[in-house]
N, C-alpha and C positions, 0 to 999 in steps of 0.2 A: 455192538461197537466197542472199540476197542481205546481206552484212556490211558493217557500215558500216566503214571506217578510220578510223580518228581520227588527223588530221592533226599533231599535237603530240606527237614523240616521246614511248614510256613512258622513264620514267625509269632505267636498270639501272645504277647505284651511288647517289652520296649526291644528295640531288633539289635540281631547280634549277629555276628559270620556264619555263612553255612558255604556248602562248598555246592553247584550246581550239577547234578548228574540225574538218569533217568533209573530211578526202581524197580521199576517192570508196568504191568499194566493193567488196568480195572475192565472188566467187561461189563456194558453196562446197555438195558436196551435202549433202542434211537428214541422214544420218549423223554428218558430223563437226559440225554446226549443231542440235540436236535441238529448241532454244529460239530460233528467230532473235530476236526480239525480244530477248531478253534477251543475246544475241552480239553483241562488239563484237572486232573487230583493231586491235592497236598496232602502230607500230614501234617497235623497241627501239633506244635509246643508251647505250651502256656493257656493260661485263666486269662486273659484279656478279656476274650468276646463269652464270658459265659453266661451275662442278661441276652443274649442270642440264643444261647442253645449250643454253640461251640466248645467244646470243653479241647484240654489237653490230651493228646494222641487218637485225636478224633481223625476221619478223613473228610476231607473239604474240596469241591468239585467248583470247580472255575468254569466261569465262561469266558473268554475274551471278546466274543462276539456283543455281547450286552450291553448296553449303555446302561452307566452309573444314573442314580440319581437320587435327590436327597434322601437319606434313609439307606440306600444301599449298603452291605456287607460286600466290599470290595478286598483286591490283594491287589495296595498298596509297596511302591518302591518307596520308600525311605530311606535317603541318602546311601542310595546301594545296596540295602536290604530289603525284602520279599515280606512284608508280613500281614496281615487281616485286621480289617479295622472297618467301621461305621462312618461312611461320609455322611458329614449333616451340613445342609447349606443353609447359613442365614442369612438372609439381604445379598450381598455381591463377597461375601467372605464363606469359603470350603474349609469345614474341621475335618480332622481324620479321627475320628473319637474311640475310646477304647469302649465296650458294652461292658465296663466293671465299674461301681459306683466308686473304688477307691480309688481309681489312673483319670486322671486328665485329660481330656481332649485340646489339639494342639490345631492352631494356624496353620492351611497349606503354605501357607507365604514364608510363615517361621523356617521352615525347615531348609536347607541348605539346594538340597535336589529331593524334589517328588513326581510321582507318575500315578496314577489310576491304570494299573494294570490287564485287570477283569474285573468279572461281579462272580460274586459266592452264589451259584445256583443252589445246592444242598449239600448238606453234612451227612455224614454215617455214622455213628457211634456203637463201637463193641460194647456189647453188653456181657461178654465173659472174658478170662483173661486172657491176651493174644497170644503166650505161651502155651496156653492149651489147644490152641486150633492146628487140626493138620493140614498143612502146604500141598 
């Protein structure tokens, strides 16, 4: 199957401008893809989610198909920005929490505009450096 990249870093701490375009695409088999359509790869910028496992310049596979729920590793809209973060629900109130014990988790009410976009099915992490791999 065949994922799209999306070219414009995901966001992994506080969110900032990116510009929307497609990178090219992940082959990946229909196990870890069960929904292609609805599967999309980020790359990841920032330590936010690294009590997750997420580190910076990681790739990060979305589902949109998934329903969130408490606990989920989602990609979150944030007032117009794309980024990953930990929804944790307590009683009738949703945080968008970062997985770093130093950033704060904030109120979805707080924020001006928000969306639950997908859920983080898995990450990939390079383990050499991406300038040494050949294209």
């Amino acid at each position: 199957m065949r994922i799209p990249i999306q070219g414009a870093a995901l966001c992994a701490g506080f969110p900032s401008p990116a510009d929307d375009f497609l990178e090219g695409a992940l082959e990946l088999p229909r196990w870890l893809a069960p929904n292609p359509p609805a599967t999309f790869a980020w790359n990841i910028s920032g330590d936010s989610m690294r009590g997750v496992g997420i580190f910076d310049r990681d790739l990060a596979v979305a589902d949109r198909s998934l329903k969130p729920g408490n606990g989920s590793v989602v990609v979150a809209i944030v007032d117009g920005t794309m980024s990953v973060k930990r929804l944790v629900i307590e009683g009738n109130v949703a945080r968008l929490a970062f997985d770093n014990p130093n950033l704060p988790a904030f109120a979805v009410e707080e924020m001006v505009e928000g969306e639950i976009w997908g859920v983080i099915r898995f990450s990939i992490r390079w383990h050499v450096a991406r300038a040494g791999l050949v294209r």
